[in-house]
C-alpha positions as CSV (number, residue, x, y, z in Angstrom):
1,X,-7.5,4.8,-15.9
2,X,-10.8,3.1,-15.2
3,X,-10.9,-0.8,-14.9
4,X,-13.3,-3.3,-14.7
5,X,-14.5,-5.2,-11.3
6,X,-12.9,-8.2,-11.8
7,X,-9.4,-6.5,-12.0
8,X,-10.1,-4.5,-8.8
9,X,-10.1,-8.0,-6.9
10,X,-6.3,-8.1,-7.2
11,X,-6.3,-4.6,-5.0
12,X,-6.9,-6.6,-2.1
13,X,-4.8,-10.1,-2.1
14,X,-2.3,-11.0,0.4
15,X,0.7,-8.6,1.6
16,X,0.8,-5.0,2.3
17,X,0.4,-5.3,1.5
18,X,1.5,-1.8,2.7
19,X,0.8,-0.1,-0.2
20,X,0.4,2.4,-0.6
21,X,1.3,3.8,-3.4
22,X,-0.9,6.0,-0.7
23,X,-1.8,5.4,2.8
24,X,-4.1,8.2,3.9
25,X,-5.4,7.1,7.4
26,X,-8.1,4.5,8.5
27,X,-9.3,7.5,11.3
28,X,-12.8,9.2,10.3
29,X,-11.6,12.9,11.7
30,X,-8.4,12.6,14.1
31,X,-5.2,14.1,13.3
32,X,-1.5,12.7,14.2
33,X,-0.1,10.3,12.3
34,X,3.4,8.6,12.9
35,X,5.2,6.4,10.4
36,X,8.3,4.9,9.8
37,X,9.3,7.8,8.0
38,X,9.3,9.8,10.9
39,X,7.7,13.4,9.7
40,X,4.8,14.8,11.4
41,X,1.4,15.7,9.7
42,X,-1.9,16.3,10.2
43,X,-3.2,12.7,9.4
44,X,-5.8,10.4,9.9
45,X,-5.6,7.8,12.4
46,X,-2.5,5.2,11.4
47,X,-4.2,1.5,11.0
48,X,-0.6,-0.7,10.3
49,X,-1.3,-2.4,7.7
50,X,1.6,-3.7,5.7
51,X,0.6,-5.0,2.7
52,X,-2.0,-6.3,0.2
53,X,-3.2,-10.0,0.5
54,X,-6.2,-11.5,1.4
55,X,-8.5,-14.8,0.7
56,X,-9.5,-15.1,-3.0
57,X,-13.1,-15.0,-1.2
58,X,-12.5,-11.7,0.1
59,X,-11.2,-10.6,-3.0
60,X,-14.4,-11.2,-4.7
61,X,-16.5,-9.5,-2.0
62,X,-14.9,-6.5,-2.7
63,X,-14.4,-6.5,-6.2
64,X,-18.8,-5.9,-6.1
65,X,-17.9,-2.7,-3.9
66,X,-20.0,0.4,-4.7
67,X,-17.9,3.4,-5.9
68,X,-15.2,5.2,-3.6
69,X,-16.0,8.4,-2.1
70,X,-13.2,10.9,-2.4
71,X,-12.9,10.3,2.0
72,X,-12.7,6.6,1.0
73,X,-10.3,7.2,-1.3
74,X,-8.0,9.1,1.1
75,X,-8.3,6.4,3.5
76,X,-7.5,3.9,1.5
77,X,-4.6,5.6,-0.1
78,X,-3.4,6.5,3.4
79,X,-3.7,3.0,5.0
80,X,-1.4,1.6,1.8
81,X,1.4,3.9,1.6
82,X,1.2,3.1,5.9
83,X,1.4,-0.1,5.4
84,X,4.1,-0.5,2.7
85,X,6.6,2.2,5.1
86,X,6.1,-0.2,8.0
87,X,6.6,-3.7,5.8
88,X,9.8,-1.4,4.6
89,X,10.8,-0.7,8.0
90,X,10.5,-4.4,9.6
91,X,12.1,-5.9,6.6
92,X,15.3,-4.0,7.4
93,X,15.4,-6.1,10.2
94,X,14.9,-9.3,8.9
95,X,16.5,-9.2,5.3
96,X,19.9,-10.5,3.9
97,X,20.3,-9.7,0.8
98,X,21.8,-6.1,0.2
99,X,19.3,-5.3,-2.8
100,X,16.5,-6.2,-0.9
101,X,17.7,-4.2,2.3
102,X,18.2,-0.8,-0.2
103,X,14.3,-2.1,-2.0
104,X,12.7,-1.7,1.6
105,X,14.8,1.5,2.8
106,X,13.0,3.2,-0.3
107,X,10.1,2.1,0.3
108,X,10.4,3.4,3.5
109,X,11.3,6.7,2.4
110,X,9.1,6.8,-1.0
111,X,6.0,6.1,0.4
112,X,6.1,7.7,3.5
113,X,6.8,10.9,0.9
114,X,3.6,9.6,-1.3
115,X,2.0,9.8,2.0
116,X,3.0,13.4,3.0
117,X,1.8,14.6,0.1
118,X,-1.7,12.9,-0.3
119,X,-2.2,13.9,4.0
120,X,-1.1,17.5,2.5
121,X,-4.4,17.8,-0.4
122,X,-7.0,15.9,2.0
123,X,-5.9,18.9,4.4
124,X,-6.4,21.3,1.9
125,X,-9.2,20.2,0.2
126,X,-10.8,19.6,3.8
127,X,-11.4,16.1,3.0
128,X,-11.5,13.8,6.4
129,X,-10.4,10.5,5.6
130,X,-13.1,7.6,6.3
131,X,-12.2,4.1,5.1
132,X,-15.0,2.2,3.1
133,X,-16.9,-0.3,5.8
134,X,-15.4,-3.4,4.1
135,X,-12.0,-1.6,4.3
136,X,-9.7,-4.2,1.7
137,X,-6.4,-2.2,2.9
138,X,-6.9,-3.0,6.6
139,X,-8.1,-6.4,6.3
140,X,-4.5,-7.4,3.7
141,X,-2.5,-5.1,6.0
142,X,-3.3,-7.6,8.7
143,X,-3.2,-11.0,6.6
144,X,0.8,-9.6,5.5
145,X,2.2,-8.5,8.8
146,X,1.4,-11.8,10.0
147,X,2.8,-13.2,7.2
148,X,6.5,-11.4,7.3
149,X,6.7,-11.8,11.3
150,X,6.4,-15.9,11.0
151,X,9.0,-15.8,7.3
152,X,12.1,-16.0,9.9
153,X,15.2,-14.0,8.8
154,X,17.7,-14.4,6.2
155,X,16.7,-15.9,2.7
156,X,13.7,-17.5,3.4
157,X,12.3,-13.7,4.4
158,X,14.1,-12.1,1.4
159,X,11.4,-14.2,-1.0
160,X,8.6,-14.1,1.2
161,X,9.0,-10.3,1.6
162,X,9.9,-9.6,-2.7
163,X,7.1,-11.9,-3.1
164,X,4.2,-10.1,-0.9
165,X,6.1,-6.3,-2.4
166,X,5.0,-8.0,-6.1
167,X,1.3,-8.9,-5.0
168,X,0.8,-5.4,-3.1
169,X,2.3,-3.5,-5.9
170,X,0.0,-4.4,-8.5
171,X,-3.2,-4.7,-6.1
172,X,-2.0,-0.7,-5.3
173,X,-2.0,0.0,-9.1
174,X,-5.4,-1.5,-9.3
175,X,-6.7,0.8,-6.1
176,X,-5.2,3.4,-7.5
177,X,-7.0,2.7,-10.9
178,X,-10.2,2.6,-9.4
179,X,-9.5,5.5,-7.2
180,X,-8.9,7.7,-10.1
181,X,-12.2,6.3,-12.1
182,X,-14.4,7.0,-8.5
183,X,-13.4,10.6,-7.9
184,X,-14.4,13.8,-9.5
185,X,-12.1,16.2,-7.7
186,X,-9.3,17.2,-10.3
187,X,-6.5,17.6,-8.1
188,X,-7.3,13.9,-6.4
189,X,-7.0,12.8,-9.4
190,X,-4.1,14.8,-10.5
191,X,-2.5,13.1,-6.9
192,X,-3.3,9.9,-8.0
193,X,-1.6,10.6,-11.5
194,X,1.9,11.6,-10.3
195,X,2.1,8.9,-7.7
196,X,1.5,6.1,-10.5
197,X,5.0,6.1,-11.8
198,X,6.2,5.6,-8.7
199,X,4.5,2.3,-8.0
200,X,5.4,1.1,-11.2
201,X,8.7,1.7,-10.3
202,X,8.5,0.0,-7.0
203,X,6.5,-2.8,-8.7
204,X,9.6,-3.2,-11.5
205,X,12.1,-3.1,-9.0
206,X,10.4,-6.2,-6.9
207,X,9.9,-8.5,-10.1
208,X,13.8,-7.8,-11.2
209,X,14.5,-8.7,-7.2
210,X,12.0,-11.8,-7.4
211,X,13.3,-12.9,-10.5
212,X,16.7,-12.7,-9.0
213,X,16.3,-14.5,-6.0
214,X,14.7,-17.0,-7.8
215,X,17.9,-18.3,-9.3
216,X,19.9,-18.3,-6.2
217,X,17.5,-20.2,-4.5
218,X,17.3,-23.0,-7.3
């Protein structure tokens, strides 16, 4: 699942973008992490970031990054699935359209799961999570939130929303690439292997909603 640098920039564009698929905590060592998903676990320290997006400039930076460690990876993989609960969980409040209120209640629900279950290994596997010094997640968490809170409500949020859920979704399958290329613990990357699917899912499931919104808007 390895991929080359240039690919990897896409990990860190503009909108939470959330997620992810992971979000294991931007905290080197604490515990108690709270989501939108509302289940308690030992966790690193919660960072809210929402989503994946960031200047094409920053996107370069960090395509040159030096392998992840396996605590980097945690982090990371923590800080997305974070972030793409608590875009889920705001854009509950702001969306109109009935498919894209049932797209961010399950992504709400999935990735708070993905996130249970990464939080979970780095427990068992006594990995603390400690995000990369250029942290991509945290910097595109930001960049998103911002960008959902000034979208206003109704329509004009349903596309901006779909739009960043697209961007963050492929950026996660790239991190998650890379992630799974970095590490050489088998059941990280065994982790990283059955959460996949799931942000495919999420990714097709955004592009059939973008697609569709789209043509009502035109």
């Amino acid at each position: 699942m390895d991929t080359d640098l240039a690919r990897h920039a896409r990990y860190i564009l503009t909108a939470a973008a959330w997620l992810g698929i992971l979000s294991m905590g931007a905290c080197k060592g604490k515990t108690n992490t709270s989501d939108t998903g509302r289940v308690e676990t030992p966790a690193a320290t919660d960072t809210g970031m929402s989503g994946m997006a960031a200047p094409a400039d920053t996107a370069k930076a960090a395509a040159t990054n030096a392998a992840y460690t396996d605590p980097n990876i945690v982090a990371l993989l923590d800080e997305a699935n974070k972030a793409d609960s608590a875009a889920g969980a705001f854009a509950l409040t702001k969306a109109a359209d009935p498919g894209v209120k049932l797209f961010a209640k399950m992504m709400m629900g999935e990735h708070h799961a993905l996130r249970v279950q990464g939080l979970a290994l780095a427990k068992k596997l006594k990995i603390t999570p400690e995000p990369p010094t250029n942290d991509p997640v945290q910097t595109a968490g930001s960049s998103e939130m911002s960008a959902l809170q000034s979208a206003g409500t109704g329509a004009a949020f349903d596309k901006a929303y779909i739009d960043q859920e697209v961007t963050i979704h492929k950026a996660v399958l790239d991190l998650a690439d890379k992630a799974h290329g970095d590490t050489q613990t088998a059941e990280l990357k065994s982790l990283i292997e059955k959460a996949k699917p799931t942000i495919q899912k999420h990714l097709d499931k955004a592009e059939a909603l973008q697609k569709k919104l789209e043509k009502t808007t035109t």
